[in-house]
SEDOBA-345552 format. One record per residue: x, y, z of N, C-alpha, C in turn; residue in one letter. Coordinates in steps of 0.2 Angstrom, whole numbers. Each point is the difference from the previous one (the first is absolute). Layout:
# residues N
+-------+-------+-------+-------+-------+-------+-------+-------+-------+---------+
!  n_c1 !  n_c2 !  n_c3 ! ca_c1 ! ca_c2 ! ca_c3 !  c_c1 !  c_c2 !  c_c3 ! residuo !
+-------+-------+-------+-------+-------+-------+-------+-------+-------+---------+
!     X !     Y !     Z !     X !     Y !     Z !     X !     Y !     Z !       A !
...
+-------+-------+-------+-------+-------+-------+-------+-------+-------+---------+
This chain:
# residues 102
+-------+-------+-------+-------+-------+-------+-------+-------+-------+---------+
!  n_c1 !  n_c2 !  n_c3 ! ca_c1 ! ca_c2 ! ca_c3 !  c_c1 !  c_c2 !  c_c3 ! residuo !
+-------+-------+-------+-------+-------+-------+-------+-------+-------+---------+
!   384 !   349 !  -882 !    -4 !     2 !     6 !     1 !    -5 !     5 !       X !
!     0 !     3 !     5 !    -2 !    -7 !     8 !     5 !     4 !     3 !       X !
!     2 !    -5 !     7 !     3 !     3 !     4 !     7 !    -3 !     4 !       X !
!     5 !     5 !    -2 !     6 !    -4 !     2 !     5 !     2 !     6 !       X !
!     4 !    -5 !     4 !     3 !     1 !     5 !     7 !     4 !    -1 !       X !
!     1 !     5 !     4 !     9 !     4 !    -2 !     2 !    -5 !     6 !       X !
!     7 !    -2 !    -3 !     5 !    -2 !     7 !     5 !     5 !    -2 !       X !
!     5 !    -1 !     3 !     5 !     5 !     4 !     6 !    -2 !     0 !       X !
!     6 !    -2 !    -3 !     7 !    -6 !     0 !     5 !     7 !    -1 !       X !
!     6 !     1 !     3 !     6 !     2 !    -2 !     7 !    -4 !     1 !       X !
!     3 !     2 !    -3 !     7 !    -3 !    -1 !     6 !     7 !     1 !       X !
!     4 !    -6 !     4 !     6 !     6 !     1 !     6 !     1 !    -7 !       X !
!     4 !     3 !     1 !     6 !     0 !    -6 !     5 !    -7 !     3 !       X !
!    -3 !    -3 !     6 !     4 !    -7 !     0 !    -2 !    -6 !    -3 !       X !
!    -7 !     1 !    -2 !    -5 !    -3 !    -5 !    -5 !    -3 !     6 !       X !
!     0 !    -1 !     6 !    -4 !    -1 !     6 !    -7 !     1 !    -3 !       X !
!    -4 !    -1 !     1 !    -9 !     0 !    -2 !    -3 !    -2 !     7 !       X !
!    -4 !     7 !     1 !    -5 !    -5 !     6 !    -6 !    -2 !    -4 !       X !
!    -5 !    -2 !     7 !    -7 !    -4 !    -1 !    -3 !     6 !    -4 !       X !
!    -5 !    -3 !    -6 !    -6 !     5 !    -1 !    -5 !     0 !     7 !       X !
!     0 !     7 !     0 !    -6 !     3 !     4 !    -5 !     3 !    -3 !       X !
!    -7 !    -3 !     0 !    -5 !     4 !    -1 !    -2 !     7 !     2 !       X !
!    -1 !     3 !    -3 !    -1 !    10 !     1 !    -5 !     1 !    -2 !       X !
!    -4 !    -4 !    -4 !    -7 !     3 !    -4 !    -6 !    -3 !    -4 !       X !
!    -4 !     4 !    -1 !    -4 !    -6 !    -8 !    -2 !     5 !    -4 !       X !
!     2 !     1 !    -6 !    -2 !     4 !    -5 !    -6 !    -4 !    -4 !       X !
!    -5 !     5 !    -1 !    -6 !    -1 !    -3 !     0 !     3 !    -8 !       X !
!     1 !    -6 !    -4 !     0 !     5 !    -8 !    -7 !    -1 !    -4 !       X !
!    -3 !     5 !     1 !    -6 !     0 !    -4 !     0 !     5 !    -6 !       X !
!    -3 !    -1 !    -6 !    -1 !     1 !    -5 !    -5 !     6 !    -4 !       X !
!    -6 !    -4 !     4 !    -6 !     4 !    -2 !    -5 !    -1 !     6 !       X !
!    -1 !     4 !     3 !    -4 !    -1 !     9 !    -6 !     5 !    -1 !       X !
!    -3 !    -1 !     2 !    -8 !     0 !     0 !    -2 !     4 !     7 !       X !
!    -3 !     8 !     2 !    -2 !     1 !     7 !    -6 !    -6 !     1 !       X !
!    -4 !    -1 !    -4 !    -6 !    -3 !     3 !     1 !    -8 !     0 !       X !
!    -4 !    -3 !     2 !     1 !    -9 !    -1 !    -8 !     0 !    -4 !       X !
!    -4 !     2 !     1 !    -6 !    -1 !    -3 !    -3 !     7 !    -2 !       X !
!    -6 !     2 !    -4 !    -3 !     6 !     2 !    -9 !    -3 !    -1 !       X !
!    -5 !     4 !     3 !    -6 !     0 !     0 !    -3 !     5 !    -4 !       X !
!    -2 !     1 !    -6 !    -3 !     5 !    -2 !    -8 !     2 !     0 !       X !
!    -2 !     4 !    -4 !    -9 !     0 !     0 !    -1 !    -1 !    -9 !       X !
!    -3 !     0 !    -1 !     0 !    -1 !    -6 !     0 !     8 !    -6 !       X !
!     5 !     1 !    -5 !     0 !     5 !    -2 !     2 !     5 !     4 !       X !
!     4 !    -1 !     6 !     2 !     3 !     2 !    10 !     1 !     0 !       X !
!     2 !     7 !     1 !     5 !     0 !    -3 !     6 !    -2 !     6 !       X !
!     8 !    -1 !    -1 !     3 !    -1 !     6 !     6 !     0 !    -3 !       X !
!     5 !    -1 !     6 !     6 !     0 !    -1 !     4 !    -7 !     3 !       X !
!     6 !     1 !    -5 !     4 !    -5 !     2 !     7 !     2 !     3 !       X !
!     2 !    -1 !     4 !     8 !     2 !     0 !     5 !    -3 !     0 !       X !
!     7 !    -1 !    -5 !     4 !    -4 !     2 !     6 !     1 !     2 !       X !
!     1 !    -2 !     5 !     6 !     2 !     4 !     9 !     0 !    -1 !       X !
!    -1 !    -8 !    -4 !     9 !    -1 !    -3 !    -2 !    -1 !    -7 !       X !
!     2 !     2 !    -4 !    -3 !    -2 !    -7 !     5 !     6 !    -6 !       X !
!     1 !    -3 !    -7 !     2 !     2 !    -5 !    -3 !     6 !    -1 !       X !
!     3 !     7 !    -3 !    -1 !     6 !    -4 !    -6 !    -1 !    -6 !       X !
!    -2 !    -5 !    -1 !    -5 !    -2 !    -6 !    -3 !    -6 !     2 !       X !
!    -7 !     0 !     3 !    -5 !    -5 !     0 !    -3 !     0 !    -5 !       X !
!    -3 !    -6 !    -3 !    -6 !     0 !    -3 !    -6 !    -8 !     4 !       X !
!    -5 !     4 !    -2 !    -6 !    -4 !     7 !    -3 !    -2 !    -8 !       X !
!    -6 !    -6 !     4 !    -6 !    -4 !    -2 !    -6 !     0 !     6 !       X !
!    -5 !     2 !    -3 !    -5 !     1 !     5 !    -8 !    -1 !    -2 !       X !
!    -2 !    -5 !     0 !    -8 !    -1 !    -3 !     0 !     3 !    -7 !       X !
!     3 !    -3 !    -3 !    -1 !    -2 !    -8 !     5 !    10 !     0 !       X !
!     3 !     3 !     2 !     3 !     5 !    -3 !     6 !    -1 !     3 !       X !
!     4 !     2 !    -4 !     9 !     1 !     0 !     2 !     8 !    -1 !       X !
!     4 !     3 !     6 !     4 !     7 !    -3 !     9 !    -2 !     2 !       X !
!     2 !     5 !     0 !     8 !     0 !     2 !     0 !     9 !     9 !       X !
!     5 !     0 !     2 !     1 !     5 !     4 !     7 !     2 !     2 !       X !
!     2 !     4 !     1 !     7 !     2 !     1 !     0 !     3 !     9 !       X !
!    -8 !    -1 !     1 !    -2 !     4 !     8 !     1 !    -8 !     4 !       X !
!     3 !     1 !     9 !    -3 !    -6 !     2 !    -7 !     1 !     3 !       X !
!    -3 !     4 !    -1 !    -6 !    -1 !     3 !    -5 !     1 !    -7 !       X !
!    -2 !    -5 !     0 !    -8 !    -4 !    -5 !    -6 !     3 !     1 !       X !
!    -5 !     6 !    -4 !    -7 !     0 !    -1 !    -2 !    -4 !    -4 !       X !
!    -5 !    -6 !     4 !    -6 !    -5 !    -4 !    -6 !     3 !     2 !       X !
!    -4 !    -6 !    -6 !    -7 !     2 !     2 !    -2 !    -6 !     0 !       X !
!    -4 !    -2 !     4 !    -2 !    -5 !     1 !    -7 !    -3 !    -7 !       X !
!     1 !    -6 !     0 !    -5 !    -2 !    -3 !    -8 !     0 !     3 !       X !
!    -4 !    -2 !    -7 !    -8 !     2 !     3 !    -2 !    -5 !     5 !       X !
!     3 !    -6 !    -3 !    -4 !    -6 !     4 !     3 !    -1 !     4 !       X !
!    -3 !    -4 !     3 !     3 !    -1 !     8 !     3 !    -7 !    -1 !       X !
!     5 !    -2 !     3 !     6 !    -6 !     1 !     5 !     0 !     2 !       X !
!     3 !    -6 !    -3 !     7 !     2 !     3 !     5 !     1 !    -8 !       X !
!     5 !     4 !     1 !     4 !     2 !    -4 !     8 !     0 !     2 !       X !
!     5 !     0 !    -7 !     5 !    -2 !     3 !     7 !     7 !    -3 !       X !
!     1 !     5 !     1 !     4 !     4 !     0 !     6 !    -3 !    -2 !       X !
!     4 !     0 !    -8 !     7 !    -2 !     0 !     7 !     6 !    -1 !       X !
!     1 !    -1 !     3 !     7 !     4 !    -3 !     7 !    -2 !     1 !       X !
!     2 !     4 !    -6 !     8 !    -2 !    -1 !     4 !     6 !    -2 !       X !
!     7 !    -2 !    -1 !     5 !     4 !    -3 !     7 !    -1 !     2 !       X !
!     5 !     2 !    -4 !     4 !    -3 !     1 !     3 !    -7 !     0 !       X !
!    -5 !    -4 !    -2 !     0 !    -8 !    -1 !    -3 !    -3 !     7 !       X !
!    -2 !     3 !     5 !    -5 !     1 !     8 !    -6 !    -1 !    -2 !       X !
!    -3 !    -3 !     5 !    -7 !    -1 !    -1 !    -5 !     1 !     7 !       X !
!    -7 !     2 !     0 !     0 !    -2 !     7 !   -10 !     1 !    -1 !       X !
!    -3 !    -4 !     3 !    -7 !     0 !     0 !    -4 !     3 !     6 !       X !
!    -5 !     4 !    -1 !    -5 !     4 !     6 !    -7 !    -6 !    -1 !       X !
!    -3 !    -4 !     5 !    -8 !     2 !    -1 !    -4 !     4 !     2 !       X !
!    -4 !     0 !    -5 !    -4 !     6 !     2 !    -7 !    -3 !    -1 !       X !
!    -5 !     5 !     8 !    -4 !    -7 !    -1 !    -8 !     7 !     0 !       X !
!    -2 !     0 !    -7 !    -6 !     6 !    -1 !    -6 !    -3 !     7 !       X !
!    -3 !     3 !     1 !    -4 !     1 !     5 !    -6 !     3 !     0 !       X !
+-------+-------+-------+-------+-------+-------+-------+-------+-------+---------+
């Protein structure tokens, strides 16, 4: 993952090469996340959605774990109120939400 710079180089059939030219920056992300944080209430239910991500996630979330084949995640929040930390992977990707009960 990160992010890389495209140049641009040709060569003739006299073997001539000009200068690289930059043309671009590609962004390779793995496992991307819509939210950077969420706010919940407590015992209240919500959604995650993941934007670049593997055909098979499996999450961790205040002591429970399931798997999803969907990118969009139904949790339920915990009772107590804190802060919590959403894990998810797949494909050997990882990527963390917090979530903060309220």
């Amino acid at each position: 993952a990160g992010s890389y710079t495209l140049e641009l180089a040709v060569r003739d059939q006299a073997g001539n090469q000009s200068q690289p030219v930059r043309v671009g920056t590609v962004h390779v992300r793995y496992l991307t996340l819509a939210q950077s944080r969420l706010r919940v209430r407590p015992r209240a239910r919500f959604e995650v959605r993941v934007l670049i991500g593997p055909a098979q996630l499996t999450w961790v979330f205040a002591g429970r774990r399931g798997s999803s084949r969907s990118h969009l995640l139904h949790l339920r929040a915990p009772r107590r109120k804190g802060r919590y930390t959403l894990y998810l992977s797949g494909a050997g990707h990882a990527a963390t939400l917090p979530v903060v009960v309220t």
